[in-house]
N, C-alpha and C positions, 0 to 999 in steps of 0.2 A: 296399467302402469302405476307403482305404487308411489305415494307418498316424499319418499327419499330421491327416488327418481326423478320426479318432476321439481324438488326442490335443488338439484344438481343442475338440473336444466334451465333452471329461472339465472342462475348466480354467475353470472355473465360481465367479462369485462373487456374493455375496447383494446388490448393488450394483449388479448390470447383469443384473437380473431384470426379465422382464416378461409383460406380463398380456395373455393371446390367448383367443380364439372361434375354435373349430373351424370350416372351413367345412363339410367333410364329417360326420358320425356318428358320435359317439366317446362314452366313458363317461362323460370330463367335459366338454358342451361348453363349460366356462370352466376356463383353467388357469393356471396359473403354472409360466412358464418363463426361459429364459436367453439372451443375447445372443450367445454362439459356437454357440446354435443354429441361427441363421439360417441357411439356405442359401447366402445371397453375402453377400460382405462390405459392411457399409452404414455412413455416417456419420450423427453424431447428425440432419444436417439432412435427411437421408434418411428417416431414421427417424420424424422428425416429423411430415412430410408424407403418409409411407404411415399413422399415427397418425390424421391430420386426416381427411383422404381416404377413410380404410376401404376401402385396400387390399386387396386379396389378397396372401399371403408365404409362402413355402414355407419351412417349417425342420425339422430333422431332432427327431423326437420318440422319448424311450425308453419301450420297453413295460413300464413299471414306475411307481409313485405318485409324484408329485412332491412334496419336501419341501425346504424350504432348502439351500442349498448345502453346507454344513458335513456335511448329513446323507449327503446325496445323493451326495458326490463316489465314494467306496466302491463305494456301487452299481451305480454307473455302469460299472465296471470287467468288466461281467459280465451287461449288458443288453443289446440291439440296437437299434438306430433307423431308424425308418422317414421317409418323407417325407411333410408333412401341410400341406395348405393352411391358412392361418388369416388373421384380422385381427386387425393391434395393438392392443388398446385401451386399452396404457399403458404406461411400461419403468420401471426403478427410477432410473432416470441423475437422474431431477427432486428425490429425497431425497440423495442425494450424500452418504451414510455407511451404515456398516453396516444400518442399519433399516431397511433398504429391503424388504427381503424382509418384514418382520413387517410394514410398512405396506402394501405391495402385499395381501399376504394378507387383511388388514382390507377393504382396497376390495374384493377379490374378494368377501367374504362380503356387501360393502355391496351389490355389486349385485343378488348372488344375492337377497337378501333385500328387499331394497329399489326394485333397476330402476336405481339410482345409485352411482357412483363416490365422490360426496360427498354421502348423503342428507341433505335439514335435518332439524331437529328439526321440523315437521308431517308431512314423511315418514315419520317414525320411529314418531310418535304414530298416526297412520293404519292402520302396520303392526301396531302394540300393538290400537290396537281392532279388525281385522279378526281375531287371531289372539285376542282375545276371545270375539267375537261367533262365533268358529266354535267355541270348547269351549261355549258355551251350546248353541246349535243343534246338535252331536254329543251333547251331554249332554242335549237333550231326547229327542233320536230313539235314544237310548239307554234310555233308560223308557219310551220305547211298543214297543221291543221286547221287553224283559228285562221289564217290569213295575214296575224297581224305581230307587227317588230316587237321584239321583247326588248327593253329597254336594258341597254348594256352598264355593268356598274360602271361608274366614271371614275376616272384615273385621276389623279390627282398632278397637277402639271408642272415640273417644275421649272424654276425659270430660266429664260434663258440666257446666255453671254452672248452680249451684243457686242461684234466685231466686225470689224474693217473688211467687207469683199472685195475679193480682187482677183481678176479673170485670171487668172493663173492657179489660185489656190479653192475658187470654187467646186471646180469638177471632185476635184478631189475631196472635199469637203462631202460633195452631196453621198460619192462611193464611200465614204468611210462612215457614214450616218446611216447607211442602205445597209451595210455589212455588220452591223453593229452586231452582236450576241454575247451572252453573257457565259460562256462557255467557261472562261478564266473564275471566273466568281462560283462556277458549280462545281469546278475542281477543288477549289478553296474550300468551299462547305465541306464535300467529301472527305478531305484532309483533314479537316478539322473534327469531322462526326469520326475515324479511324483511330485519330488520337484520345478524343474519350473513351471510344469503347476499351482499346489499351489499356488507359486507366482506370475504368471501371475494371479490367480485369484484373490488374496488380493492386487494386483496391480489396478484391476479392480475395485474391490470393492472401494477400496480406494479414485480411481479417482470419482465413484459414489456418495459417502458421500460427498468430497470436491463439486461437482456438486450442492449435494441440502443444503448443508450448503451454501453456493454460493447466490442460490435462495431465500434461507431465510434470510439472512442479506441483499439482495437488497427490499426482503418486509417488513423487520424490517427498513430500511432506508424511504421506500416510508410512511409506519404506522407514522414514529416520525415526520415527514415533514408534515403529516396528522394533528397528535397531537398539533404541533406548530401553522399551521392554525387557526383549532378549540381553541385552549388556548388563541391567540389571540382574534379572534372577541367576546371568556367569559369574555374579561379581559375589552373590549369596552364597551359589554351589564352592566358590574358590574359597571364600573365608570359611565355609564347612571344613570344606578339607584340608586349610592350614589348621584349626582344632585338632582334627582326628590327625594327620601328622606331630602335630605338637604332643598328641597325649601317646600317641606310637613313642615318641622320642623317652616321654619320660617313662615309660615301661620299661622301656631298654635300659635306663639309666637304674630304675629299681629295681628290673632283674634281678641283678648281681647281689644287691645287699639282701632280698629276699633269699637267693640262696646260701649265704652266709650264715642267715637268719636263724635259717632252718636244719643249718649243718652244727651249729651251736647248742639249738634246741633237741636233736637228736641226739647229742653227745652228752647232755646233759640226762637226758631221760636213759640214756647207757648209765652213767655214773649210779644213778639214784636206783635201778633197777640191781646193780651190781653188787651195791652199798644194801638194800631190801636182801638178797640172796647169801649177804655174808651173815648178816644179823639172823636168819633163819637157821644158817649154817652152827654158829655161836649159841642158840638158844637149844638145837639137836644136839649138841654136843655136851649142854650142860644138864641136859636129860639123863645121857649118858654117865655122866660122872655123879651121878645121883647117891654113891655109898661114899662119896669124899664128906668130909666134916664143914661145918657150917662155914665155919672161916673160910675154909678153901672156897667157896661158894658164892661167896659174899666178896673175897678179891676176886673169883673170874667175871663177877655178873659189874662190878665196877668196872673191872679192865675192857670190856664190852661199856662201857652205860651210855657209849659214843652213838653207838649202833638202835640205841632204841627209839622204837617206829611204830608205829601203829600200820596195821594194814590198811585203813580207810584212807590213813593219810597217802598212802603209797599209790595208794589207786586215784584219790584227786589229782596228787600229779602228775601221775600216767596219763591219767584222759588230758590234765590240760596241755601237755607239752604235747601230746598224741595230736590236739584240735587248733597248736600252733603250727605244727608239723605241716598240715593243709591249709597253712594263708596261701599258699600259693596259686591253687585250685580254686577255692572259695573264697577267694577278693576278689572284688573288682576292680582292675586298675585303674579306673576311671575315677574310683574314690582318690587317687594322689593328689588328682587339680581338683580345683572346683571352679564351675560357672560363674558366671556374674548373678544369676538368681539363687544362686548357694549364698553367693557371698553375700548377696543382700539381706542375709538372713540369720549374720551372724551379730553378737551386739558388739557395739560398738563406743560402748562410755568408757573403758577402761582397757590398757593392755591387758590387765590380767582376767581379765572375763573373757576376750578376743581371743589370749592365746591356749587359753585352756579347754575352748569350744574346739579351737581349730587344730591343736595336735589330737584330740577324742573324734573327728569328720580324718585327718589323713594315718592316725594308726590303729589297731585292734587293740581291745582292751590287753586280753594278752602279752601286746609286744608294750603296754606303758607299765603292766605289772611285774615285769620279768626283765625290764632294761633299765637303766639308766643315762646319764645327757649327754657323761662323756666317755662311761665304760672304766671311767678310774677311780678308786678309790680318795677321800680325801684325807690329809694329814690330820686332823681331827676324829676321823673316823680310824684311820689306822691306830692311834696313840686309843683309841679307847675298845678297841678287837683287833690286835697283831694280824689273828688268824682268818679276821673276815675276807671273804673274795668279793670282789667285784661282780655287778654287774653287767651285762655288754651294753653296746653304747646303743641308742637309736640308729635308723638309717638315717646318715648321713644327709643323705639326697631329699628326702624326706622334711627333714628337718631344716634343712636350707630353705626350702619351699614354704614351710611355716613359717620360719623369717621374713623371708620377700613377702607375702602376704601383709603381716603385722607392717613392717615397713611401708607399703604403698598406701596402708592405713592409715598408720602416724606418723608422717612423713617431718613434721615439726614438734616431737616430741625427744626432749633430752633423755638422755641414756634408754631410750628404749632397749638395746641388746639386753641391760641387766635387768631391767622390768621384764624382758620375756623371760631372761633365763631362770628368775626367782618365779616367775606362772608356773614354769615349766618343769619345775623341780619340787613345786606343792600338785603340781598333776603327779608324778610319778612317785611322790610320797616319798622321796629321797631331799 
């Protein structure tokens, strides 16, 4: 037996004591013993049922008198243990303080004596008159051997009520003293041993129900702590998906101006290709007139000097309106919002650093080189080019969103609309 063992076995307390039957032949076959004697490790609900059951259980036993813990631990230090079949037939865990050991002890005597764990009071009385009735019967068969009187315990006498006789009421006197028995006083007792056990048993009951009411409010604790978890990570998965609903909505809403966007930007790279095909057409043709005289030459190549273009330039434009063409494919819509860890990431000392970060995070460089804020021309700019065109505007949708933004920012900041719209118009270079 190693080490750990036998120190299991030493660590003994008067509280988790319990009360066994040998099964094999032993000195005492009723003892008292202790819970780290058990051979395997068992829990209370384990314990109950080998209890109920009348089990078999093997626990290690020392070859030496068993006495209360306090006594015992000493001893132990210098005894050996063997291994001993038994049945529970009680443990101390039920009185849950010290007393355990002095009330186990008591049951053990109860049963020895009695046949019960908790004898009533007509068990007891029973036992009282059998352990009577055997010193008479040894004390008679003691004088027919010996010859001689065993001297009778003496009674204790008590006194009597001295009253008036009178030949009338003697007789009767003497038959009512003759007939005396205490028959009424042993049904009393009866009565009364009936009605504890009663109580002991709705005591017991009682204690049973508190038990599994007990149990069931520590699984209605673990269920709500359950509940609280799971409500939590429903409450995570729901605000996910008002996000992804929210950013669904605003896709829908930028749909539409993306394909405006893009219907703009295609009609435009029609114009500029059409305008490229005339000037090509103008400069074949003045190939052609190549025997006309210089003048003539010089007004047609003026009456064209509208038209003149460089190839390279034709083709930068191409590809870029061709590479606005595919915002729609190659955005991600997700670029319209931005999170809270986007947002915390934008600076924040001035509207116009704020809003010029955050229209360059919600549009393509494309749509701020090729747009303007409100797609109209202004009276300063008309009075100084009649023939300029306009820009088209931003998206709308877009642009609102860049506002609420800056707003939820500067919430206490005067005229921010025109602090964004002057950011917003040194971003588009307009």
């Amino acid at each position: 037996m190693n080490s750990e063992i036998l120190e299991k076995l030493k660590d003994i307390k008067d509280e988790h004591c319990i009360l066994v039957k040998f099964v094999n032949e032993h000195e005492e076959p009723i003892d008292i013993g202790f819970l780290p004697w058990i051979k395997n490790d068992i829990d209370k609900g384990r314990l109950t049922k080998i209890e109920e059951n009348s089990e078999d259980i093997e626990v290690y036993w020392p070859n030496c008198n068993t006495t209360s813990a306090r006594t015992l631990k000493n001893q132990l230090k210098s005894v050996d243990f063997l291994a001993e079949p038994v049945k529970i037939l009680g443990s101390g865990c039920i009185f849950k303080n010290y007393t355990a050991w002095t009330e186990m002890k008591e049951k053990m005597e109860n049963l020895k004596n009695y046949g019960s764990l908790s004898p009533t009071k007509g068990l007891r009385k029973n036992r009282s008159k059998k352990i009577d009735e055997d010193y008479v019967y040894d004390s008679k068969n003691k004088e027919k051997q010996t010859g001689t009187k065993t001297e009778k315990p003496r009674k204790i006498q008590e006194p009597k009520v001295e009253c008036k006789k009178t030949p009338e009421l003697d007789d009767k006197y003497q038959e009512n003293t003759e007939e005396i028995d205490y028959k009424d006083d042993e049904d009393d007792e009866d009565h009364e041993d009936d009605e504890d056990d009663e109580m002991v048993k709705t005591l017991e009951q009682k204690d049973e129900e508190i038990e599994k009411l007990q149990a069931q409010l520590k699984q209605s604790e673990s269920k709500i702590v359950d509940l609280e978890i799971e409500m939590k990570i429903k409450t995570k998965r729901i605000n996910s998906l008002k996000e992804e609903l929210e950013s669904e909505k605003l896709k829908i809403k930028f749909s539409q101006d993306d394909m405006n966007f893009i219907e703009s930007s295609e009609t435009k790279i029609s114009k500029i290709i059409e305008e490229a095909q005339n000037v090509a057409n103008n400069l074949r043709n003045l190939r052609k007139r190549n025997n006309q005289d210089d003048i003539t030459i010089e007004q047609e190549f003026n009456k064209n000097k509208k038209y003149k273009v460089e190839l390279s330039d034709i083709k930068k434009e191409v590809n870029s309106m061709a590479a606005t063409v595919k915002t729609k494919k190659e955005l991600d819509p997700t670029n319209y919002t931005l999170t809270d860890k986007q947002k915390a990431g934008l600076p924040r000392d001035s509207i116009k650093s704020y809003a010029g970060v955050i229209l360059g995070r919600l549009f393509l460089p494309a749509e701020l080189s090729n747009s303007s804020l409100t797609g109209k021309l202004s009276n300063y700019s008309l009075a100084m080019n009649p023939n300029a065109v306009a820009r088209p505007a931003l998206s709308p949708n877009r642009l609102h969103a860049a506002r609420n933004y800056t707003a939820e920012l500067f919430p206490k900041t005067k005229d921010w609309k025109a602090l964004f719209n002057s950011a917003a118009k040194n971003k588009l270079g307009r």
